[in-house]
Structures are given as structure tokens and as C-alpha cells.
N, C-alpha and C positions, 0 to 999 in steps of 0.2 A: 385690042391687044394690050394696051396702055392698063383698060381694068384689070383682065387677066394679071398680068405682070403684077400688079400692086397687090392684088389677091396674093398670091403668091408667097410677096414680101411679108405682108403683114400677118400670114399665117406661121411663115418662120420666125418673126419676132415675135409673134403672141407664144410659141411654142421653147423660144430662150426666154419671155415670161417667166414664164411657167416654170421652167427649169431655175432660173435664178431663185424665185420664191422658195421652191423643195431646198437648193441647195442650201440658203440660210437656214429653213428651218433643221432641215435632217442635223445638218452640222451643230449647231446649238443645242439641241436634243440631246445629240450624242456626247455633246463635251460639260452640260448644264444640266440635263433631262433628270438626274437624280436627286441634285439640290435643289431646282429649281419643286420637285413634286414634294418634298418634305417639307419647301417654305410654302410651298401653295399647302401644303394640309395646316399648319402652326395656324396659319391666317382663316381658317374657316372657325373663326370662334364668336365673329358679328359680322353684319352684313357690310359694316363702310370698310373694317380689314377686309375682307372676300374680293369685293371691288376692288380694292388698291391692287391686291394679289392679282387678279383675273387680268388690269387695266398692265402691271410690270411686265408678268410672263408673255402675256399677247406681244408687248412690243419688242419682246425679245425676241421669241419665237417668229416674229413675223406671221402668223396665222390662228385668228380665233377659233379653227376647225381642232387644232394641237391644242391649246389651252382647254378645249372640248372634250378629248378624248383624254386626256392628261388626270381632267376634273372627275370623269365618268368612270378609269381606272380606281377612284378613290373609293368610290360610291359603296361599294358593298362592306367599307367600313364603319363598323355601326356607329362612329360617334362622331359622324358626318351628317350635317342634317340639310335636309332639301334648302332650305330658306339661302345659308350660305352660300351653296353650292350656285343656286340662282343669279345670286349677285356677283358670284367670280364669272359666270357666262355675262353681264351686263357691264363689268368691266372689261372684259375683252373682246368686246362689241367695241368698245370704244378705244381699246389699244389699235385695232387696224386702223381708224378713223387716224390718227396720228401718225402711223406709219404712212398712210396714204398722205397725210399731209408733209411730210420730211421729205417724199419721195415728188413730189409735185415742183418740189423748186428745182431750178433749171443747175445742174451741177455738171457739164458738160468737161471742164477742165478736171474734176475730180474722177472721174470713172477709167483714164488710163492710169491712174496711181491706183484707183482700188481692184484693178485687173491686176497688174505689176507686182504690188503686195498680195495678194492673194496666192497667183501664183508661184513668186518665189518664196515667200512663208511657208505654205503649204507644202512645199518642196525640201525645204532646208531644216523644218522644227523637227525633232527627237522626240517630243512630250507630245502624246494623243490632242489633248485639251487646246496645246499652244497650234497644233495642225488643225484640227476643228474648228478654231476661230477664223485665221488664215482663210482656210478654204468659206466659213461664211463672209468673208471681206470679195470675197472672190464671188459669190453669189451677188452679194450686192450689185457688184460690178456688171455684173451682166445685165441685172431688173436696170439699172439704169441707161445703160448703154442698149438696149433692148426698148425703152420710153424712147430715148433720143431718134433711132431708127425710126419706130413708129410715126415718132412727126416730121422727118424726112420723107416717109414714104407717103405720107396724106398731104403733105404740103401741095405737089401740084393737082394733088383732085380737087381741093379747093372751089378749082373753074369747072368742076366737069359737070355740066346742067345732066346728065345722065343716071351718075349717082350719087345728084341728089333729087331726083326722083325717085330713082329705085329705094333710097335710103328713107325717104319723107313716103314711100309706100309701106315699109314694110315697117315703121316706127310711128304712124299717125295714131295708132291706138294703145291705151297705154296700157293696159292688162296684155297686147301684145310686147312690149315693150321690159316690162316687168317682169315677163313668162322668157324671154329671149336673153335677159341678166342673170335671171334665176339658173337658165338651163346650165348659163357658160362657168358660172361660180359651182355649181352642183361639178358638174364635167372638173371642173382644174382646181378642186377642193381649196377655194381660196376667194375672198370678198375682194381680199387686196386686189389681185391680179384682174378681178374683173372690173372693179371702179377705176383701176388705171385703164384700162384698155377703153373704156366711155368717156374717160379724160381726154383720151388721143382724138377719138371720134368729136368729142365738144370744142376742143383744141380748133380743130383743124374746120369748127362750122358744120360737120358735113349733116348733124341732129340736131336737134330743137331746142332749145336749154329743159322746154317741159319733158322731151321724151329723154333727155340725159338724166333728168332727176327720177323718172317712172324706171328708167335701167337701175339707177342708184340704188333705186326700193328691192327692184328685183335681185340685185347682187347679196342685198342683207337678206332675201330670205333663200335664196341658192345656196350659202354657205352655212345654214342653219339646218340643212336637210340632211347632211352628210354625216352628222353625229347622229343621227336618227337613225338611220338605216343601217349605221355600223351598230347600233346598241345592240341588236338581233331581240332575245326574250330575255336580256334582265331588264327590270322592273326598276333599279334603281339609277342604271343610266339613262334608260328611256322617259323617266320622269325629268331628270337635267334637259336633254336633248329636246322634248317634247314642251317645256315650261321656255326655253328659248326662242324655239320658233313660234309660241304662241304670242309672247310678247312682242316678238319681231312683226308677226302675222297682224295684229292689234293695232301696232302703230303704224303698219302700211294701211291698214285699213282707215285708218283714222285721217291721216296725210292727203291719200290718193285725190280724195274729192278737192283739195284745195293746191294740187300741182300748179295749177295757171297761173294764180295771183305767187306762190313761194317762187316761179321760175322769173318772175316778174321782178320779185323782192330780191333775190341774188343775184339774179345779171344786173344790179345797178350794185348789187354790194360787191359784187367779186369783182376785179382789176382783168381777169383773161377769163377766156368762155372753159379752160380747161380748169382754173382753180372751181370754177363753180359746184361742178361733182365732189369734189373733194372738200368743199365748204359746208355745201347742205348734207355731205355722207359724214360729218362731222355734227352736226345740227343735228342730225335726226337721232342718231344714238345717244347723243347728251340728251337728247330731251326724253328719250325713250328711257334712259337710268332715272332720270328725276320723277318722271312718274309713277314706273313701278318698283322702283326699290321701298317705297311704304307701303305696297302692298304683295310685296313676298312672301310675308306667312301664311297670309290666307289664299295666295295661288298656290303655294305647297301644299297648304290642306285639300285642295282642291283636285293637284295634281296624285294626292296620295289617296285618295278616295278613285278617281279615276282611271289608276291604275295601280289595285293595291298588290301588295307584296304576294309572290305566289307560296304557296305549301311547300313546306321542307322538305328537302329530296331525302327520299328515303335509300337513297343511291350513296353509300358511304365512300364509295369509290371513283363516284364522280369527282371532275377538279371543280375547285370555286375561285381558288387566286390569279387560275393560268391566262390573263385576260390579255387576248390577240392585238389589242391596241396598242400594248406597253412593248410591240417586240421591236419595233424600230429604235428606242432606248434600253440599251443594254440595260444598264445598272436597274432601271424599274422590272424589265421582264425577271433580272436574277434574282429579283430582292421575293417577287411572284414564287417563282422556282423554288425558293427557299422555305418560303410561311405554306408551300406544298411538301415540301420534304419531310416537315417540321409534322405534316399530317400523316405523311407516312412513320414514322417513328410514333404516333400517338396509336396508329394498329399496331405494330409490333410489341408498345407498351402491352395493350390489351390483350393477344396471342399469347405473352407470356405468361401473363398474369392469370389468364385460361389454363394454360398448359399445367401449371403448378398444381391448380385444382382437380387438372384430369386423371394425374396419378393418384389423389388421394380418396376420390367418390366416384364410383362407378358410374357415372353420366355420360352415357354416348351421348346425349343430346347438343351438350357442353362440347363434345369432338367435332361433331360437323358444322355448331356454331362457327368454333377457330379454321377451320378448313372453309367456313366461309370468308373470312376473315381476309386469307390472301387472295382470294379473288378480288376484294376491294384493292388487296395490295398492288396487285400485279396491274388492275386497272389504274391505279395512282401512276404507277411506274412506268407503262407504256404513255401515259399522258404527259410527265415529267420529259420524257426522254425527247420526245416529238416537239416539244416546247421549245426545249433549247437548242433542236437543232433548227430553228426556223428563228431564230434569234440573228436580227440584220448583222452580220461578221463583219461588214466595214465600219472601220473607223474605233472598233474594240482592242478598248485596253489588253495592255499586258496584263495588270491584274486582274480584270475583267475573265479572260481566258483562263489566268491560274483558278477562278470561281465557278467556271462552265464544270472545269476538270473535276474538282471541290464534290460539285452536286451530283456530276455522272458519276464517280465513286461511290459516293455513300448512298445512291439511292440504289446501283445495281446491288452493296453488301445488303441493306435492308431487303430489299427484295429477294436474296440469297436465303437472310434468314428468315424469311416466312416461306419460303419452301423447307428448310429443313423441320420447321414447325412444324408443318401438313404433313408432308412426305414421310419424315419420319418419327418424331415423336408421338404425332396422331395416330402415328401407323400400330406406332409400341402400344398406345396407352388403348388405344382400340382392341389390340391384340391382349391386353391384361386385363380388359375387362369380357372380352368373351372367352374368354379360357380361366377365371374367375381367379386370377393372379391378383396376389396382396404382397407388397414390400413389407419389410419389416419395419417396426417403427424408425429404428436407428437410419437404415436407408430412405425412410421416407422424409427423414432429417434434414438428411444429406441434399434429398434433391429440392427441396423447399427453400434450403441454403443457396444454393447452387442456382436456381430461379432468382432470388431476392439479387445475389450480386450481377447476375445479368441484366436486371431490369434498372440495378443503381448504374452499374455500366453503362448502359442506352442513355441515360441521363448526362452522364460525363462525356459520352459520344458528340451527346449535342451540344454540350457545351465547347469541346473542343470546334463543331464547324461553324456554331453561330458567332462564338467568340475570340477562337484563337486560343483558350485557354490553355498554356501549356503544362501547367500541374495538372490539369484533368488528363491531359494528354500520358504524362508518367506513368497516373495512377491506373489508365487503360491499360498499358503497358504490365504495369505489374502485375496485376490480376489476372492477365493472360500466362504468366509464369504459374501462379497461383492455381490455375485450373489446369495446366500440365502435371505438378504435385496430386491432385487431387485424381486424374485419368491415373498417372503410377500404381496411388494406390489403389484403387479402383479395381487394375489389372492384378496386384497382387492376391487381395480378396479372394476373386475370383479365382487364379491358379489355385488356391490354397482351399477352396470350397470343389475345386473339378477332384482333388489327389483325397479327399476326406470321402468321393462316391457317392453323397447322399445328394440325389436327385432332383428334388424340389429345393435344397440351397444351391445346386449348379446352375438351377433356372432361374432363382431371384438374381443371383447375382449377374449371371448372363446378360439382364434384363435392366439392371442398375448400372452394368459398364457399357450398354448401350446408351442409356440417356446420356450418361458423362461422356461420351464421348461426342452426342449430336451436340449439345450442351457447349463443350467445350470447341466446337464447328462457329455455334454463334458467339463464344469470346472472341473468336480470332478476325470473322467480319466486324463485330465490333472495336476490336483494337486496331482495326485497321486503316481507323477516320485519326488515327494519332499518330500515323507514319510520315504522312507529308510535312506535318508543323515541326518533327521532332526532326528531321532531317535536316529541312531548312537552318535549326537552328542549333545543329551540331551535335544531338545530344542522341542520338541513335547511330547505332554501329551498322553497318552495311553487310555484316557478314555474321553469323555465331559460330563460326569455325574459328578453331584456334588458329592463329598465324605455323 
């Protein structure tokens, strides 16, 4: 009954582990997770800055599986190159090793103050950032209060001749042993949380110092798996993810045969049988950076050969930035969202710049091109939209939120106007070239004009969302007045060619106040990315009725 019970216990405290670990990292994520990936990119520019970066963020984050996936979001940025990328995962190999070592001294009077403050911090800050911290002080508090339990609860197994049979059965082999740290680290996506939990076990006698060091190995390579299997089919995070665990894999490989005499060499170095794990899981990743950090170029090449880059998608409307790892950090998944938006406005570019062509050359071929055109659109946009709603909502900024609103606006009017694109201009310019309708020069002027300041438009569009730009913002503005002038006369033309009777000018012109009219559809989604900035900052009316 006595095992049962202690089973019990130590699965509920392996389980506020666990919890503790998430809640510092998620929290740091959320309140760091955007600075912390822009300093981590500055520093991929040699491989000792890479290290420093990989070895800082780890000990921030508390888990080198996050400085993994952090690194792997980076990857499909071309001026990132494998080598660096290697050594930010070899320094954050070695940031856990330190976090396990902070967390190994016995701080017993410290963990009701870092409950307390965590607590009422987290309770009482106004600012996201200053509660995110809070609440990781408050994480901490638990990993440690969570260790303390642990050797509370192993304390009186100590005596139990029972299990440690069972325990010297099921750890006498050390690829068992290895295979059994691997699985628990794979399972609780964290080395930390498993090399403490084989502390507890060493702590308390109840393993071998060789079979605590053969779990040690297997915890570095359980946490090494997790970036792998999240990479799915890109080539460029699977190269990071797969160049980690092979290095990892290498220096287990290497170690494993000489466990006896190293478990020999640390129980007389280490002072307690629990700093020992946490001495050689310190030892093995230093020694693991100093070997292969001079030979990271040529594992890059190796690895790039290996697994070389696939073929361009010829899928213009697949996404490429919407990467599922960035969504637990806001700010990276928006920054995602955005350099996709940014893709959707480069079809619209294109659409228009079609469309202008389709009135002047009879090329149906050129119409169902653009009418292909929004189907890449519409698949951008349903990708966009699914993105950010799967974006973690705790712990997001105010501003963050005013960004969400930002993106769903301007991607639903883009996608607005690439239907009006298909739907109806294709519809007209389809319908003028099978009925062998020609504009007259003058109107063919007109809408070539009228194209040119929508496509400068789209440009000031984005300036306005990427920037804030509030002159671009006006200048939207205006030229939405500019193209109600232009419908005016448009319409008058038109009245003024139906009372003159002649037939084939009722049709041109019919034909020319329909484009200005779609035309002047997409000024208005377009001017519409300059209503939020200009409001905010006073300078738009709320009404055009006169008082």
C-alpha cells in the first residue's frame, strides 16, 4: 500500500513538473517571444554569436525544445544558414544544463515567496508583459516546490528492499535506461523536467549513479525528438531538428561504452548522489559543443545533401509563413499573418495589372489567367483567417488584439477585391471581347488611369498597415473622393450618349461606367485600411452628413 501511495504522489508531482516548466516557458514566450526571435535572428551571423543566442534564450525560456522550434520558425528565411542555426541548438543544449543546475540547490525557504509573488503579481499588474512575468515567478515556484515534494515522497523508500529490486530490475540495462529517459522527455517535451525527475530518483539512492547517468543520455536524446516530429515536410526545419539529434545521438554513442568508470569519476566529484545527474548533464553538453562546433559546416553540407531542398510549389496559394509552431507566441505568429497578407496584396498587384491589359487586347487567355488568380486568393485568405484564429488568446496584448482586427480587415477587403476582379470585370472584359466591343481611345485612357491609381493605391494601402503611415493614410482618402468625381462624370457621359440615340456609343459608354464603377468598388476596400489609423488619430469625421 505504502508503494502504491507513493506512486501516486510522485505522479502528481511529476505532473506540477511539468506544469511548472510550461508555465515559465509559455509565459516568457508570450511577454519576450517577439524580441527574444529578432535577437535570436541578429546573432545567426557566426557560429560563437549562434551559441551565446541559443545558450541566453534556452535559459530564459526554460526549454531547449522552444529555442527549437523558435529557431526552425526562422529557417525558411533565406539568409539563415544551417551552420549557425546548429550552434544556436548546441547552445541550448547547454542552457538547460544550467537551468538544471540553479534548480538542483536546495531553496526550500525561497518557493513560498516565489508562490506569493507570483500570485499576487499576476493578480494585481495592468501591463500583459509585467503579468507574464509574475505568472513565470509563479511557475518557478511550483518546479521547485514540486523537487521539494518529490524528495519528501522518496525519502522513506530509501529502506524499501522491494523497490529497489524492482527499480535495479528495470534499470540494470542501460539502453533500457536511456530508452525509459528518452520516452519521459519525448512525453513532457522538456530534458529539464526529466533530468530533475532522475535527480530525485539519484537523490533518494533508489538507481545506480551508472543507470542515473544512462537516463541522463536518454533525457538529451527524448528532447531532441520533439523538434523532429513537429518539423512535418519542411526541409529546412528538419535539417535543424535532425543535425541536433544526430550530434546528440553521436555523443551518446560515444559516452555510453565508458558509463562505469564516468559514474565512478562523479560520485567521488559530486558532494550528493542528486547533484551527480545534473553535473555529468552539464559535462556531456559542454563537451558535446566543443567538439562539434568545428565541424558544423561540414555537417550542414551533409545535412543539405541529405535532405535537399524540395521543388517550388507551384501552388501560388499555398501559405509559406503560416508556421503552427509560432502560434503559442502571439507577436511571431502576427508578424507570420502579416509577411502572408503582404502575399496576398502581391496577387491583387498582379489581378490588376492583368485586368488593365484585358480591356486593351483581346486575350481571353489573359481573363482566366486572373480569374485564376483569386483562387490562389481565396486560398491565401481562408489560410490567413484559420491562422489567427488558432492563435493562443491568453495572455494577448491589447495591441496585439488591435493587430488580429488590423489583418482580418484588410485581408477580408483584399479578398473582396479579387472577386470584384473575377466576377465582374472578367465578366465585362470577357463580354467585350466576345461581342468584339472596342473602347475608344479616350476611354481606354481613362481606365488605364484609373488601373495605374489603384495599383499606386494598394501600395499606400500597405503602407498604411505595415507602417502606420498616416500621410498614406490621407492620400487613400483622397483618391477615394477622386474616383467619386470620376463615377459623376462617368454617369453623365453616359446620360448624355443614351438622349444623342446612337447605339454603339450607348454601349461603349454603358460599358466604361460599368468598370468605373467596379473600379471605384476596389477604391473604396482599398481606402478602407485608412479608417482605423485615421480615426484613432482624430483626423476623420464619423459622419459626411452635414450637422
Amino acid at each position: 500500500m505504502q508503494a502504491t501511495e507513493a506512486l501516486i504522489k510522485l505522479l502528481g508531482e511529476t505532473a506540477l513538473l511539468l506544469w511548472g516548466v510550461r508555465t515559465i516557458g509559455e509565459s516568457l514566450r508570450r511577454a519576450m517571444g517577439g524580441d527574444l526571435r529578432r535577437w535570436l535572428t541578429l546573432s545567426l551571423r557566426d557560429r560563437g554569436r549562434a551559441f551565446a543566442a541559443g545558450l541566453v534564450v534556452t535559459a530564459l525560456l526554460q526549454s531547449s525544445t522552444a529555442t527549437a522550434f523558435m529557431i526552425a520558425s526562422l529557417s525558411n528565411m533565406a539568409s539563415i544558414e544551417l551552420a549557425p542555426a546548429l550552434a544556436v541548438m548546441l547552445g541550448a543544449n547547454v542552457g538547460t544544463t544550467l537551468i538544471v543546475q540553479a534548480l538542483s540547490v536546495e531553496t526550500t525557504l525561497v518557493v513560498p515567496l516565489l508562490l506569493i509573488m507570483g500570485v499576487a503579481g499576476a493578480g494585481l499588474a495592468r501591463r500583459a508583459t509585467v503579468r507574464e512575468g509574475f505568472t513565470a515567478l509563479l511557475g518557478l515556484g511550483l518546479m521547485l516546490l514540486s523537487l521539494h515534494l518529490m524528495r519528501e515522497t522518496l525519502k522513506p523508500l530509501e529502506d524499501s528492499q522491494t523497490l529497489r529490486l524492482m527499480l535495479a530490475s528495470l534499470t540494470r540495462d542501460t539502453i533500457m535506461n536511456m530508452g525509459l529517459a528518452a520516452l519521459f522527455a519525448w512525453i513532457a517535451h522538456s530534458s529539464v523536467a526529466a533530468v530533475l525527475f532522475v535527480m530525485s530518483l539519484a537523490g533518494a539512492q533508489l538507481i545506480a549513479p551508472e543507470a542515473a547517468l544512462a537516463m541522463v543520455l536518454g533525457a538529451n536524446l527524448g528532447a531532441a525528438i520533439n523538434p523532429l516530429t513537429a518539423a512535418g515536410a519542411d526541409r529546412g526545419k528538419r535539417r535543424i531538428a535532425a543535425g541536433n539529434l544526430a550530434m546528440r545521438l553521436a555523443g551518446s554513442a560515444m559516452v555510453a561504452p565508458a558509463l562505469p568508470a564516468l559514474a565512478a569519476f562523479f560520485s567521488h566529484w559530486s558532494a550528493a548522489s542528486a547533484r551527480l545527474a545534473a553535473d555529468f548533464h552539464l559535462a556531456f553538453n559542454l563537451a558535446l559543443a566543443l567538439v562539434f562546433i568545428a565541424f558544423l559546416p561540414a555537417l550542414a553540407r551533409l545535412l543539405e545533401r541529405l535532405l535537399p531542398d524540395a521543388p517550388a510549389s507551384q501552388d501560388d496559394g499555398a501559405p509559406r509563413y503560416l508556421d503552427r509552431a509560432a502560434l503559442a507566441s502571439p507577436a511571431v505568429a502576427l508578424s507570420n499573418a502579416a509577411r502572408e497578407t503582404l502575399r496576398m496584396s502581391d496577387i491583387v498587384d498582379q489581378m490588376l495589372r492583368g485586368a488593365r491589359e484585358a480591356f486593351a487586347r483581346d486575350d481571353r487567355e489573359r481573363v482566366r489567367a486572373i480569374r485564376r488568380m483569386d483562387d490562389d486568393l481565396d486560398q491565401l485568405y481562408r489560410a490567413i483567417q484559420l491562422y489567427l484564429g488558432e492563435i493562443d488568446q491568453h495572455g494577448v496584448t491589447r495591441e496585439e488584439r488591435g493587430r488580429i482586427a488590423q489583418i482580418v480587415a484588410l485581408t477580408i477587403n483584399l479578398e473582396h477585391v479579387g472577386d470584384i476582379i473575377d466576377s465582374n470585370l472578367m465578366q465585362i472584359a470577357a463580354d467585350r471581347i466576345e461581342n468584339n466591343m472596342a473602347l475608344a481611345p479616350a476611354d481606354l485612357r481613362l481606365v488605364d488611369e484609373m488601373h495605374d491609381r489603384l495599383i499606386a493605391d494598394l501600395q499606400l494601402a500597405m503602407a498604411v498597415f505595415m507602417q502606420g503611415d498616416a500621410q498614406a493614410a490621407r492620400r487613400l482618402i483622397e483618391q477615394k473622393e477622386q474616383f467619386r468625381d470620376i463615377e459623376r462624370a462617368a454617369t453623365r457621359a453616359h446620360v448624355d450618349h443614351m438622349r444623342s440615340g446612337k447605339l454603339e456609343q450607348v454601349r461603349a459608354s454603358s460599358l466604361l461606367l460599368d468598370v468605373t464603377r467596379d473600379l471605384k468598388r476596389i477604391e473604396a476596400h482599398l481606402a478602407a485600411t485608412a479608417h482605423g489609423l485615421l480615426e484613432d488619430r482624430g483626423q476623420l469625421r464619423t459622419s459626411r452628413l452635414a450637422p
